[in-house]
C-alpha positions as CSV (number, residue, x, y, z in Angstrom):
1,X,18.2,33.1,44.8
2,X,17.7,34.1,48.3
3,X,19.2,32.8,51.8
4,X,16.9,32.2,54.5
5,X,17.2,31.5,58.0
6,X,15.0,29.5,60.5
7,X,16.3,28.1,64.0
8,X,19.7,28.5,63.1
9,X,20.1,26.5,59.7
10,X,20.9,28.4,57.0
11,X,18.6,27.1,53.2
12,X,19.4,28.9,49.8
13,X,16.0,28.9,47.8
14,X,15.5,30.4,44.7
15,X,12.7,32.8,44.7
16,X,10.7,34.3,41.9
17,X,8.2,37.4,42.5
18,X,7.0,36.9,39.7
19,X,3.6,35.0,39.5
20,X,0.6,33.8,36.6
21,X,-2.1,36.0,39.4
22,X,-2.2,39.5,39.0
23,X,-3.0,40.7,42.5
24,X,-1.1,37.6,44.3
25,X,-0.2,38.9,47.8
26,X,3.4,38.1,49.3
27,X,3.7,38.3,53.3
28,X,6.0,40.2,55.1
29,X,8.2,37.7,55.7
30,X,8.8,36.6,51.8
31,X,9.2,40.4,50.9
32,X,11.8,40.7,53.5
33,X,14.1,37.6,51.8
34,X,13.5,38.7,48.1
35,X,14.6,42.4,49.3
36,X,17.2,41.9,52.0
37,X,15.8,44.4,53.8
38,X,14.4,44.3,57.4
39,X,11.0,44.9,59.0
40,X,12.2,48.6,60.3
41,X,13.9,49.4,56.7
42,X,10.6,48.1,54.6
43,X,8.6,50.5,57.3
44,X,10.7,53.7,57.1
45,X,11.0,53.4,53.2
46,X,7.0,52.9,53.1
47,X,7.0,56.0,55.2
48,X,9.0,57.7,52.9
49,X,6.9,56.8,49.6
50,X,9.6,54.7,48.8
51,X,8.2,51.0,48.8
52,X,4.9,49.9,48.1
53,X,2.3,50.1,50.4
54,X,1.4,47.2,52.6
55,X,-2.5,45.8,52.3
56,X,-4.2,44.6,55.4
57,X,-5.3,41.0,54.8
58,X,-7.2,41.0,58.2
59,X,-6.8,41.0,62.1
60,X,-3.1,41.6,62.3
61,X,-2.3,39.9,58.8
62,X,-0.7,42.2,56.4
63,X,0.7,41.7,52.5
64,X,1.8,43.5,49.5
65,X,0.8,42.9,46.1
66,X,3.7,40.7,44.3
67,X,3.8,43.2,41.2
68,X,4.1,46.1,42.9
69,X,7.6,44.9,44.9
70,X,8.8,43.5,41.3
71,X,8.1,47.2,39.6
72,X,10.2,48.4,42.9
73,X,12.9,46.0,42.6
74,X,13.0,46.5,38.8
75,X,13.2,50.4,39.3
76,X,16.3,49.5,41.7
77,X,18.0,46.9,39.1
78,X,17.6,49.8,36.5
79,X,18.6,52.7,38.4
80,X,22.0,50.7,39.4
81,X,22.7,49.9,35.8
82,X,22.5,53.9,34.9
83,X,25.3,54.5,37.2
């Protein structure tokens, strides 16, 4: 479940990364809410080698491959639960 907010009202979606396409392509803005993290984090930590990649999708568009920000989140959830 994820909060989400546009104009000043606040929505609670659920949100699943998960999806039946291999290569399905989330925008920015969607891997922002299923992360928590901000623009600037999700660019440092790509800059690091710690998140995934971004792909360009054309002109100024820009995505990243669904799977690839589940393994990340999963690695996350899994390195929490060794602590």
């Amino acid at each position: 479940m994820a909060t989400v907010q546009t104009a000043g009202n606040t929505q609670t979606q659920n949100v699943t990364v998960e999806s039946d396409h291999p290569n399905r392509v989330m925008r920015f803005s969607e891997v922002m809410t299923i992360t928590g993290l901000s623009r600037g984090s999700i660019y440092k930590q790509i800059a690091a080698g710690t998140f995934p990649k971004n792909i360009s999708l054309g002109g100024r568009a820009t995505g990243f491959l669904a799977r690839e920000v589940d393994d990340w989140l999963r690695a996350r959830i899994a390195a929490r639960d060794l602590t």
